[in-house]
ROSE-431609 format. One record per residue (C-alpha): residue number from 0; residue in three letters; z, y, x. Coordinates in nm, 3 decimals. Layout:
<site pos="NUM" code="ALA" c3="Z" c2="Y" c1="X"/>
...
end
This chain:
<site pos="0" code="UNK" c3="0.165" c2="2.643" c1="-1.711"/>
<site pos="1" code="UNK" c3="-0.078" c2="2.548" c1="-2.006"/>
<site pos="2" code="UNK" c3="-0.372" c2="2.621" c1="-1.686"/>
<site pos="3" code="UNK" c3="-0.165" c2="2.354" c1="-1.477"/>
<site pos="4" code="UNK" c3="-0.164" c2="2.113" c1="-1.713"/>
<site pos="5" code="UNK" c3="-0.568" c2="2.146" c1="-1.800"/>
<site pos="6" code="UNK" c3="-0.608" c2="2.103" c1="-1.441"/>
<site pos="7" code="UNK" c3="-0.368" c2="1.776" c1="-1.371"/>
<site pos="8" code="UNK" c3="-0.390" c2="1.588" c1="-1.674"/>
<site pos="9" code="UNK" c3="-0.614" c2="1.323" c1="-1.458"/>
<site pos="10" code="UNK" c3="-0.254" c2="1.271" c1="-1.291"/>
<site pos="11" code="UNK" c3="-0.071" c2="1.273" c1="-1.599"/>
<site pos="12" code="UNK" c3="-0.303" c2="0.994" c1="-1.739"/>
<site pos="13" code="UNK" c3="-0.335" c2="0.736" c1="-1.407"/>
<site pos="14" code="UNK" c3="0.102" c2="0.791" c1="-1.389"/>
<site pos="15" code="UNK" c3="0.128" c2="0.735" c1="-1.811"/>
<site pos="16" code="UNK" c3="-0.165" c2="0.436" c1="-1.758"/>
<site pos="17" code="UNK" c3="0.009" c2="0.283" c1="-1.490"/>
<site pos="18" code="UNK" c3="0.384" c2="0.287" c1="-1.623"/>
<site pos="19" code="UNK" c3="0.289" c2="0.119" c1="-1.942"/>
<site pos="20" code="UNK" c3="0.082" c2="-0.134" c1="-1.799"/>
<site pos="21" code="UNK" c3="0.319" c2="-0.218" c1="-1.512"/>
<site pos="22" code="UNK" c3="0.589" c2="-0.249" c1="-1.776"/>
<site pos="23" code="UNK" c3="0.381" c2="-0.472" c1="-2.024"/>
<site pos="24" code="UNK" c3="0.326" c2="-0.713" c1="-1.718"/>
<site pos="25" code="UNK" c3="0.729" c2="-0.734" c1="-1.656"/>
<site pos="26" code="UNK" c3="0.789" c2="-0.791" c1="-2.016"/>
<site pos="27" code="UNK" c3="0.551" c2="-1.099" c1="-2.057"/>
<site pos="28" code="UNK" c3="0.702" c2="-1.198" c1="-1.747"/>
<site pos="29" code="UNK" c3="1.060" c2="-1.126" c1="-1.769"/>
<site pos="30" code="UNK" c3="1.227" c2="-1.410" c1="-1.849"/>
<site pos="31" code="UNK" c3="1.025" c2="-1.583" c1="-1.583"/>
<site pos="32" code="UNK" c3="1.091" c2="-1.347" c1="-1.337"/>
<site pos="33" code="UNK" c3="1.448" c2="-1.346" c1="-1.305"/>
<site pos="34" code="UNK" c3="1.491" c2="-1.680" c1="-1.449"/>
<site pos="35" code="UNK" c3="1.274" c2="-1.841" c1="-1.156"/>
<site pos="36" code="UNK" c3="1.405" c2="-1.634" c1="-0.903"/>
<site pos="37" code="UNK" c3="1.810" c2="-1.685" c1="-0.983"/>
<site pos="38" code="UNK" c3="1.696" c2="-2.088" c1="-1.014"/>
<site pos="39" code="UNK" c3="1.734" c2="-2.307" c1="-0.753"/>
<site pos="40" code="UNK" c3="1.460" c2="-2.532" c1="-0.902"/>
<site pos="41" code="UNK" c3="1.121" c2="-2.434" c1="-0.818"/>
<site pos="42" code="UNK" c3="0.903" c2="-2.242" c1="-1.099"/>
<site pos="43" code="UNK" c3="0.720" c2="-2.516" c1="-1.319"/>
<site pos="44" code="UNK" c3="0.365" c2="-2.587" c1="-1.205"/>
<site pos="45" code="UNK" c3="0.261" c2="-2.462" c1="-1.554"/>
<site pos="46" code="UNK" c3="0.445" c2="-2.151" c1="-1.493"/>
<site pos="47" code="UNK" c3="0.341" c2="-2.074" c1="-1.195"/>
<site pos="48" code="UNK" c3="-0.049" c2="-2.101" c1="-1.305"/>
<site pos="49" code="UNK" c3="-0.003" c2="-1.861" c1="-1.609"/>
<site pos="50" code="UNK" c3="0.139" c2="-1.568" c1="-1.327"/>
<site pos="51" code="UNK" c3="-0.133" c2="-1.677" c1="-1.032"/>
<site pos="52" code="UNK" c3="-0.352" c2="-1.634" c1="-1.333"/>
<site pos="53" code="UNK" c3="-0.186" c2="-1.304" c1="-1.428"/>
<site pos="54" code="UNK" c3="-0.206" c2="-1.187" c1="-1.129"/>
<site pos="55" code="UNK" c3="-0.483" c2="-1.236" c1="-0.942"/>
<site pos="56" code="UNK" c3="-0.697" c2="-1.140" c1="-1.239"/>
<site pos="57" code="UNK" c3="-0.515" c2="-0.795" c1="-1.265"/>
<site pos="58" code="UNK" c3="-0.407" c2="-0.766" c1="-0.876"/>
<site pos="59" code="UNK" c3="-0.840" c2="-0.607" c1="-0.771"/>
<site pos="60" code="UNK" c3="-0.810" c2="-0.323" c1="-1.057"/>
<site pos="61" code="UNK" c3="-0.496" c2="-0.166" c1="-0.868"/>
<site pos="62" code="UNK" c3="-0.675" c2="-0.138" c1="-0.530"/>
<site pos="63" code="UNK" c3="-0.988" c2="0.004" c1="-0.765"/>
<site pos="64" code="UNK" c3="-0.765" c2="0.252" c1="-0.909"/>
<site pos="65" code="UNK" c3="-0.704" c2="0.401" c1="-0.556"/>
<site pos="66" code="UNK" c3="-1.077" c2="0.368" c1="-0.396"/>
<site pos="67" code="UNK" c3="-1.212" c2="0.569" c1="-0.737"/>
<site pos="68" code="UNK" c3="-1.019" c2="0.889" c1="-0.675"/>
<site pos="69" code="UNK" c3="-1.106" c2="0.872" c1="-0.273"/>
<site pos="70" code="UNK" c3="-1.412" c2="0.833" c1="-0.307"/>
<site pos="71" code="UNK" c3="-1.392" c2="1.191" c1="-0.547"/>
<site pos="72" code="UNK" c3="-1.257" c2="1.330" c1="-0.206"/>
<site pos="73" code="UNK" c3="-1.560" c2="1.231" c1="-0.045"/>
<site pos="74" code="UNK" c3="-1.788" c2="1.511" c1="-0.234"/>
<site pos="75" code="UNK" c3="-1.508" c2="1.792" c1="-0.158"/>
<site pos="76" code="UNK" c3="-1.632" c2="1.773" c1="0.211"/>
<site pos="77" code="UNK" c3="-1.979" c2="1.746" c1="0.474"/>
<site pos="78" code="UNK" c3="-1.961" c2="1.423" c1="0.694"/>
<site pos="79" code="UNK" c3="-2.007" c2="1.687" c1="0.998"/>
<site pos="80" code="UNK" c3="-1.673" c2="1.851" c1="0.991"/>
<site pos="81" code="UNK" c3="-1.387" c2="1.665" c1="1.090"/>
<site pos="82" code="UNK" c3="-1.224" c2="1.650" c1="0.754"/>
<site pos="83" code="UNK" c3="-1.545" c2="1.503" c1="0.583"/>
<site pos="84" code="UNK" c3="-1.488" c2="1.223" c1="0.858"/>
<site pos="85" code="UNK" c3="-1.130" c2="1.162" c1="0.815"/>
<site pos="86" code="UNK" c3="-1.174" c2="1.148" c1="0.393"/>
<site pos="87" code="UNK" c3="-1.467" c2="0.881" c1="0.480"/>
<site pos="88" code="UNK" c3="-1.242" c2="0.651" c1="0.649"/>
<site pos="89" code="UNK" c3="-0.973" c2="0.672" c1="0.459"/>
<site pos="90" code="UNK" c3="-1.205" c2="0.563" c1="0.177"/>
<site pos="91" code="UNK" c3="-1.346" c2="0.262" c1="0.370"/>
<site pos="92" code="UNK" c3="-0.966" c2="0.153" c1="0.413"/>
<site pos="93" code="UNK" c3="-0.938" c2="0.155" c1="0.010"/>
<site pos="94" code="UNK" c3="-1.237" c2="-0.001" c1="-0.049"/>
<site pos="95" code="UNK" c3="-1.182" c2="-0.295" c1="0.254"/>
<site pos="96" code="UNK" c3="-0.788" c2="-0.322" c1="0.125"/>
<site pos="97" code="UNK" c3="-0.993" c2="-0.382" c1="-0.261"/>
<site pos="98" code="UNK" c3="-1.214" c2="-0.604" c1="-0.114"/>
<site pos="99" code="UNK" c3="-0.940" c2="-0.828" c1="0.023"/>
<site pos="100" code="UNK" c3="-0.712" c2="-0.817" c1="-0.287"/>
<site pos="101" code="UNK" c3="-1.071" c2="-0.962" c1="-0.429"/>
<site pos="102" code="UNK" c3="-1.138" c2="-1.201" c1="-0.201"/>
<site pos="103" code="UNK" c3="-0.753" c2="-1.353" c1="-0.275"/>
<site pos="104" code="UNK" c3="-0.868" c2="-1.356" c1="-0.641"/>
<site pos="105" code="UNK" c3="-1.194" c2="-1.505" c1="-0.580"/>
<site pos="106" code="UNK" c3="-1.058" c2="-1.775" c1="-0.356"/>
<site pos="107" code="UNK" c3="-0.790" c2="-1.853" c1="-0.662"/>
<site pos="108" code="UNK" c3="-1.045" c2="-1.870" c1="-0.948"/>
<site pos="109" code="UNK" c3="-1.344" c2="-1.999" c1="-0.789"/>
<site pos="110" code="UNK" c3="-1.115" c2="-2.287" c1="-0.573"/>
<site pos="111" code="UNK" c3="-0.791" c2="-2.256" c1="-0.744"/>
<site pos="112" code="UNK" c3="-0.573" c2="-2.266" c1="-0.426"/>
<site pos="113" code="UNK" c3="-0.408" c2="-2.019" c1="-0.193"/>
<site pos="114" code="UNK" c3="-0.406" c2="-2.204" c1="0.116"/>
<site pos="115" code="UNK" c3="-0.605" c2="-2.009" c1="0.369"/>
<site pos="116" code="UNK" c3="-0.638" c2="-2.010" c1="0.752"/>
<site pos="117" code="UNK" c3="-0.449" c2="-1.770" c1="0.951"/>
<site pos="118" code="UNK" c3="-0.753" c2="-1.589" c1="1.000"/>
<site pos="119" code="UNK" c3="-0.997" c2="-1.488" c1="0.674"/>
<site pos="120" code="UNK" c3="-1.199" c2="-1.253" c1="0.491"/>
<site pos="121" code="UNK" c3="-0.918" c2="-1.071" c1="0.306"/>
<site pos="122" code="UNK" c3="-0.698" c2="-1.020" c1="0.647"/>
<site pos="123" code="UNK" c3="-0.968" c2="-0.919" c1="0.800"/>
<site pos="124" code="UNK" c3="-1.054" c2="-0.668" c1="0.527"/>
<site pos="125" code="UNK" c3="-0.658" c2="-0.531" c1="0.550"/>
<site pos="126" code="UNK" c3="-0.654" c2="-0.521" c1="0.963"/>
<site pos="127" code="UNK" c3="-0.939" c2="-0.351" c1="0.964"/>
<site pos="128" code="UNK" c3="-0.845" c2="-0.149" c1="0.651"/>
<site pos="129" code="UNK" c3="-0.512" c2="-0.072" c1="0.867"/>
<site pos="130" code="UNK" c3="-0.726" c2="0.125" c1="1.154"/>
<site pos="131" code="UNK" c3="-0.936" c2="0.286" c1="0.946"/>
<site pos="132" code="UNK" c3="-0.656" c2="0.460" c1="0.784"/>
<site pos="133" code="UNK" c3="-0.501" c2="0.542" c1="1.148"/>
<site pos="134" code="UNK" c3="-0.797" c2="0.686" c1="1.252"/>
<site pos="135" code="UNK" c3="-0.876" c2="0.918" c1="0.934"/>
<site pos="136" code="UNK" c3="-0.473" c2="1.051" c1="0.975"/>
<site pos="137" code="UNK" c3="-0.508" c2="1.104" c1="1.283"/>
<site pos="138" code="UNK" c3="-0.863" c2="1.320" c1="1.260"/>
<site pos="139" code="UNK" c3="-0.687" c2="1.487" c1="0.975"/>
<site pos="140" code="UNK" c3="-0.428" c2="1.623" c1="1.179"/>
<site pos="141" code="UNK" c3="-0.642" c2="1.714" c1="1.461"/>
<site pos="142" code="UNK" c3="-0.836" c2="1.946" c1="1.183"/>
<site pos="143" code="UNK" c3="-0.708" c2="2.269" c1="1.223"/>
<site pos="144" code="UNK" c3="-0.419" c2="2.206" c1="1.455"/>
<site pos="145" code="UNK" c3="-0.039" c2="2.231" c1="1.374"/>
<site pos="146" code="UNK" c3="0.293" c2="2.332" c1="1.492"/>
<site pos="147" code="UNK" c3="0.626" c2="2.151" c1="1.444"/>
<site pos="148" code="UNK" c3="0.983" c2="2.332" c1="1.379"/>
<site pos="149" code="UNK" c3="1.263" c2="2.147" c1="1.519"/>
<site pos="150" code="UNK" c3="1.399" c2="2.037" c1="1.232"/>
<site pos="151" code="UNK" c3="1.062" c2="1.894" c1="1.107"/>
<site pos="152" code="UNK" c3="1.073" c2="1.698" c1="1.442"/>
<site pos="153" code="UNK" c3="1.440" c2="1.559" c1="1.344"/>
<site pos="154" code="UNK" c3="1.331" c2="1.475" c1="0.968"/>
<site pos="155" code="UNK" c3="1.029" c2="1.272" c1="1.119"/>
<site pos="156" code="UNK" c3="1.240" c2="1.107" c1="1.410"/>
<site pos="157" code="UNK" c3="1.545" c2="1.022" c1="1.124"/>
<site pos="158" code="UNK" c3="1.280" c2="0.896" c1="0.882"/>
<site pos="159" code="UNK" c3="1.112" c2="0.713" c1="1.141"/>
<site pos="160" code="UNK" c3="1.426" c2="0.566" c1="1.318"/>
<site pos="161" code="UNK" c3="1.523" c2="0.417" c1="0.972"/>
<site pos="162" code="UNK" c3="1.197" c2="0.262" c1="0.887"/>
<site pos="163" code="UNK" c3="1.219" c2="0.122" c1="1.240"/>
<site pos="164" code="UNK" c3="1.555" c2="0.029" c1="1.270"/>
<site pos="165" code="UNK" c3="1.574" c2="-0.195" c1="0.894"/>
<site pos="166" code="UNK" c3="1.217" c2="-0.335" c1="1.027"/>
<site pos="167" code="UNK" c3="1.319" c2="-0.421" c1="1.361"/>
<site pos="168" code="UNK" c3="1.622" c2="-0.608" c1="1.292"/>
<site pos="169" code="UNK" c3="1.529" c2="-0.791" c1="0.909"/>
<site pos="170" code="UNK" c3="1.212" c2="-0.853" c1="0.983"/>
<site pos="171" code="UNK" c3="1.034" c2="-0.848" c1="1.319"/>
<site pos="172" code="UNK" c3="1.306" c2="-0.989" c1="1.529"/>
<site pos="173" code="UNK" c3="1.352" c2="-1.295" c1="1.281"/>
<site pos="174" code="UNK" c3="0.964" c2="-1.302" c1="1.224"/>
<site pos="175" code="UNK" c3="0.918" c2="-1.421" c1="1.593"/>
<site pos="176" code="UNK" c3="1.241" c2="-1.663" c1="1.563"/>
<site pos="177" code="UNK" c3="1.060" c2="-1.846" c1="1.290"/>
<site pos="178" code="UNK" c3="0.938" c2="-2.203" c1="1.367"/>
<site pos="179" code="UNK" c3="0.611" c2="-2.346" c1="1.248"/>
<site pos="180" code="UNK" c3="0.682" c2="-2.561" c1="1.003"/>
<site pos="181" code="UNK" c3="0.303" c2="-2.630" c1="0.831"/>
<site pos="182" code="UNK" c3="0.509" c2="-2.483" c1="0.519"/>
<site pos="183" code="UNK" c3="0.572" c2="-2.067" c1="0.559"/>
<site pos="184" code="UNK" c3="0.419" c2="-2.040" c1="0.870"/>
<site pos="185" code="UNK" c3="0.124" c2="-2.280" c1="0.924"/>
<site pos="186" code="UNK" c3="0.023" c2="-2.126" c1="1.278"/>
<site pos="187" code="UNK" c3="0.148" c2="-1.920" c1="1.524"/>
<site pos="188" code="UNK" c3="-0.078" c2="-1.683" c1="1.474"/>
<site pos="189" code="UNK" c3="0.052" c2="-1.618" c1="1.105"/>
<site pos="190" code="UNK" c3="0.352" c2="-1.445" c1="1.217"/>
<site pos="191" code="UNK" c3="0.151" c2="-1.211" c1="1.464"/>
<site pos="192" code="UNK" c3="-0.079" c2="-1.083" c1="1.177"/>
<site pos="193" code="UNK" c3="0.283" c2="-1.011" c1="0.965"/>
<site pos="194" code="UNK" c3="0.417" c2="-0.828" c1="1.273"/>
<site pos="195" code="UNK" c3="0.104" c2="-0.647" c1="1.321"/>
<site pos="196" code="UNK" c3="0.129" c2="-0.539" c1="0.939"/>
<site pos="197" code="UNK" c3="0.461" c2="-0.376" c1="0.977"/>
<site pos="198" code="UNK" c3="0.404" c2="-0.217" c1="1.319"/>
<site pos="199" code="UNK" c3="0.156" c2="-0.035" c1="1.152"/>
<site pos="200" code="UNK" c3="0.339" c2="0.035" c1="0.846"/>
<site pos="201" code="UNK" c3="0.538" c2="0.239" c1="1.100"/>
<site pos="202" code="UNK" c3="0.265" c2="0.426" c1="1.223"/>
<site pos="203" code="UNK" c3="0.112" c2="0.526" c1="0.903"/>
<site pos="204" code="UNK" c3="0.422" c2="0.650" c1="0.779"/>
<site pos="205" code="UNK" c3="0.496" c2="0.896" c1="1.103"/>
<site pos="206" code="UNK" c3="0.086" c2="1.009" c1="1.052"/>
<site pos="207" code="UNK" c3="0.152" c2="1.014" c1="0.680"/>
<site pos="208" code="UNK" c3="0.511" c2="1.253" c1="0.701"/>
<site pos="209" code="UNK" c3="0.295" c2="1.496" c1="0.971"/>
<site pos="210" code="UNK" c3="0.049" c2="1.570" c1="0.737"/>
<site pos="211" code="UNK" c3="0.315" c2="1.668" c1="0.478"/>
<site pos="212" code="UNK" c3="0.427" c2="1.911" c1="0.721"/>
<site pos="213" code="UNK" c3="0.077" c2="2.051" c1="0.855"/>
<site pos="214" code="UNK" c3="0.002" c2="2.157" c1="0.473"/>
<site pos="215" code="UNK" c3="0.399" c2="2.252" c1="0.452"/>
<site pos="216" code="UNK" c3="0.448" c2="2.491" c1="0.139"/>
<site pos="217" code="UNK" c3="0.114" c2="2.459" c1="0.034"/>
<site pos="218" code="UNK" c3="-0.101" c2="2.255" c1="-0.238"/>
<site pos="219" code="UNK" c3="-0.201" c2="1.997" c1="0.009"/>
<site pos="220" code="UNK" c3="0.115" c2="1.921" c1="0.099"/>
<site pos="221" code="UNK" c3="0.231" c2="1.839" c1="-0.237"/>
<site pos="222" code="UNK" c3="-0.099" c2="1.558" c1="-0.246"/>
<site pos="223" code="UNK" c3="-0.004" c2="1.413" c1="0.106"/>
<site pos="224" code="UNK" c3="0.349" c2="1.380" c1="-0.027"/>
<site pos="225" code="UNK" c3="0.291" c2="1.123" c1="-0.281"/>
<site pos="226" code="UNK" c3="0.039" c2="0.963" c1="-0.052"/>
<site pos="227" code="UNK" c3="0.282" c2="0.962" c1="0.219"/>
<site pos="228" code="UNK" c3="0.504" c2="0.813" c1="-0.055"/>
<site pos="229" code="UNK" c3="0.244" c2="0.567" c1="-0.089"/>
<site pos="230" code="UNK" c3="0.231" c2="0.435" c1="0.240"/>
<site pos="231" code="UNK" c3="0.607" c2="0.428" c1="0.278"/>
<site pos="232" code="UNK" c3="0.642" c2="0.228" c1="-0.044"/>
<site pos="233" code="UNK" c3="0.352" c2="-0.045" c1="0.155"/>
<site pos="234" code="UNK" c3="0.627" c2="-0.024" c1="0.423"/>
<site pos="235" code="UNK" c3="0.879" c2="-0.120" c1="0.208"/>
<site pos="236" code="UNK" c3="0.662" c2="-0.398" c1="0.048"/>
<site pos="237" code="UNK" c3="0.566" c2="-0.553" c1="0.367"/>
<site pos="238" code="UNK" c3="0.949" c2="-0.553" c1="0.469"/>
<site pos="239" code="UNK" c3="1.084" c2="-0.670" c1="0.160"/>
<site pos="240" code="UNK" c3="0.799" c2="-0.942" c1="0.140"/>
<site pos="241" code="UNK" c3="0.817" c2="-1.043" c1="0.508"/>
<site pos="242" code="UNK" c3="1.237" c2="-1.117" c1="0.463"/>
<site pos="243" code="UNK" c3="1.237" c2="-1.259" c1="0.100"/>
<site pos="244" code="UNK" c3="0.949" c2="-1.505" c1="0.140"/>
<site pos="245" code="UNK" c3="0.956" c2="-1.602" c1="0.532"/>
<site pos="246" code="UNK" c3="1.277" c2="-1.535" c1="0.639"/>
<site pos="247" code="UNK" c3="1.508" c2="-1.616" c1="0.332"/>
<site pos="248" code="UNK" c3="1.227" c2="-1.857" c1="0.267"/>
<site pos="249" code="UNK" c3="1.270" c2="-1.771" c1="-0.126"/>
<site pos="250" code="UNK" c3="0.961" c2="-1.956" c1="-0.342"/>
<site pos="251" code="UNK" c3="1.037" c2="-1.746" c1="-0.625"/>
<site pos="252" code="UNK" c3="1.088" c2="-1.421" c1="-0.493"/>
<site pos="253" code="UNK" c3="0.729" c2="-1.320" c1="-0.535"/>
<site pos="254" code="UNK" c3="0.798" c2="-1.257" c1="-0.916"/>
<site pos="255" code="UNK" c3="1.003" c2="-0.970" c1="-0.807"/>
<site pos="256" code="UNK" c3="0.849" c2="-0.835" c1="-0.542"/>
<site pos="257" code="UNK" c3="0.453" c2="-0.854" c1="-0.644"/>
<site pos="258" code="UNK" c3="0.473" c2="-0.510" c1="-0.877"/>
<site pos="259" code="UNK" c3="0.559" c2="-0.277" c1="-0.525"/>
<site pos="260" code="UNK" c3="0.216" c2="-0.350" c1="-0.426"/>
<site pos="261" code="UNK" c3="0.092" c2="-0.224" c1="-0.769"/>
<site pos="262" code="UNK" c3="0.295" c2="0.082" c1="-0.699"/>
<site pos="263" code="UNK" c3="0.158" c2="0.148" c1="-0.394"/>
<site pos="264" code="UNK" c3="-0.193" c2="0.222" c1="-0.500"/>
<site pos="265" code="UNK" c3="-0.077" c2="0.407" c1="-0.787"/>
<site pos="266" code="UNK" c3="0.105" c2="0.674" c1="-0.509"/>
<site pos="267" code="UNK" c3="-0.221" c2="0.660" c1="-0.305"/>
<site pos="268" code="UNK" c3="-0.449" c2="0.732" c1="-0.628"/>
<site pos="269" code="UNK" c3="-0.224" c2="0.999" c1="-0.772"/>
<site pos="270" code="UNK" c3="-0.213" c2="1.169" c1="-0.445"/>
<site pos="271" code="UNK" c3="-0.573" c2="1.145" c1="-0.373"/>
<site pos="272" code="UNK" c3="-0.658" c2="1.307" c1="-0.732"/>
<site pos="273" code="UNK" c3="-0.451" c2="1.583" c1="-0.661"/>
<site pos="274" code="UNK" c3="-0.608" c2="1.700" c1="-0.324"/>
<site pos="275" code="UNK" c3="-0.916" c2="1.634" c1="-0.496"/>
<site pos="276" code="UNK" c3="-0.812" c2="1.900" c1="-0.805"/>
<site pos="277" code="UNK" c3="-0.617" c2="2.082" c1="-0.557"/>
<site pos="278" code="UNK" c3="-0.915" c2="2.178" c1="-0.314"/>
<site pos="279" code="UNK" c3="-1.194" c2="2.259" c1="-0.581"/>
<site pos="280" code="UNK" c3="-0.936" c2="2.512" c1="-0.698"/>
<site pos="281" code="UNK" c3="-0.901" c2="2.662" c1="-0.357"/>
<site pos="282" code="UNK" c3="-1.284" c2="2.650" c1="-0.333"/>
<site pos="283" code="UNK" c3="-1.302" c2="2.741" c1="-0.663"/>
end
């Protein structure tokens, strides 16, 4: 146990890290958050500055927290086996998903504004991101093969069916209902890109839930669990932001919403540390 412990404390820290900074950000905000979010007033302009501020300067060090520990995976493998390739676009997905938390932030301090067209840098960054991941699950899969048991095939089609079903019906179907107004949705096109972000949520959470089942019992598994975790918990942000903010059209709700996304990278990190700990042990 003592041996465990020497070997994950990496895990132990990014988790303790994580918690206590997360938390210190809801307690400077707290009365804010719910305050704003219960009032029917809009937040105060001064308000709303001191969280943009907040957030946009601390938003770029969560995505950084997730590319460090992939690109650690990196080493573990040669670019000519398939692995090595999957691990190297996974890690172009965290550092293009960094990038475009950046580029938000750079466009906020530099221009002090957040009115974009449908079509930038940091979307680009994330779609682009959002294949790249695809691709790497997919060529981690085909790595070695694997074999389903029937009830592995009805936990993925429950899991998936769910994900699907609460997407479908809160989001996507009301997504494409949604007028432009020049307010939520300035063009068209903006309500393609959301739909394209939870279609693929879907996808990287079937890859994600196979790969917990290729490595089943194992070390690995235990890694692409949390990152699966990860991935499912970006599902659940993109729903929860694409039905709070465009549907119920809520201004504030983004003061309850915002610390998913830091969760998110903190799953993704913590799961890429351990299959980085847990394959120099097996090579060990």
């Amino acid at each position: 146990m003592r041996a465990d412990f020497k070997k994950y404390w990496p895990i132990l820290v990014i988790i303790i890290g994580s918690v206590l900074l997360w938390s210190y950000l809801v307690w400077l905000l707290a009365d804010d958050y719910y305050a704003a979010f219960i009032s029917e007033d809009p937040y105060t302009e001064e308000r709303y500055n001191i969280f943009s501020n907040l957030y946009y300067g601390i938003s770029p060090l969560w995505g950084l927290l997730a590319v460090v520990p992939f690109l650690l995976c990196i080493k573990l493998f040669s670019f000519r086996t398939t692995a090595g390739k999957a691990w190297l676009l996974l890690t172009v997905s965290m550092v293009l998903w960094f990038l475009g938390d950046f580029f938000y932030s750079f466009v906020w301090f530099v221009f002090h504004t957040e009115d974009l067209p449908s079509i930038h840098f940091g979307r680009v960054c994330y779609i682009i991101g959002y294949f790249a991941i695809l691709l790497g699950m997919a060529l981690q899969l085909k790595a070695g093969g694997m074999k389903l048991e029937k009830r592995e095939v009805e936990a993925i089609a429950i899991t998936e069916g769910a994900f699907l079903a609460v997407s479908l019906f809160l989001c996507v179907i009301p997504l494409i209902a949604l007028p432009v107004d020049g307010v939520y949705i300035v063009e068209e096109l903006d309500k393609w890109i959301l739909i394209f972000y939870l279609i693929f949520d879907e996808v990287n959470v079937v890859l994600a839930i196979l790969l917990i089942f290729k490595y089943r019992g194992g070390q690995f598994s235990k890694g692409w669990l949390v990152i699966a975790a990860g991935f499912m918990a970006e599902a659940a942000y993109d729903m929860i932001y694409s039905y709070m903010y465009y549907i119920l059209q809520l201004d504030n709700s983004w003061y309850v919403f915002e610390p998913i996304y830091y969760i998110v990278y903190v799953l993704l990190a913590v799961g890429a540390v351990y299959l980085f700990i847990a394959t120099r042990s097996a090579h060990a």
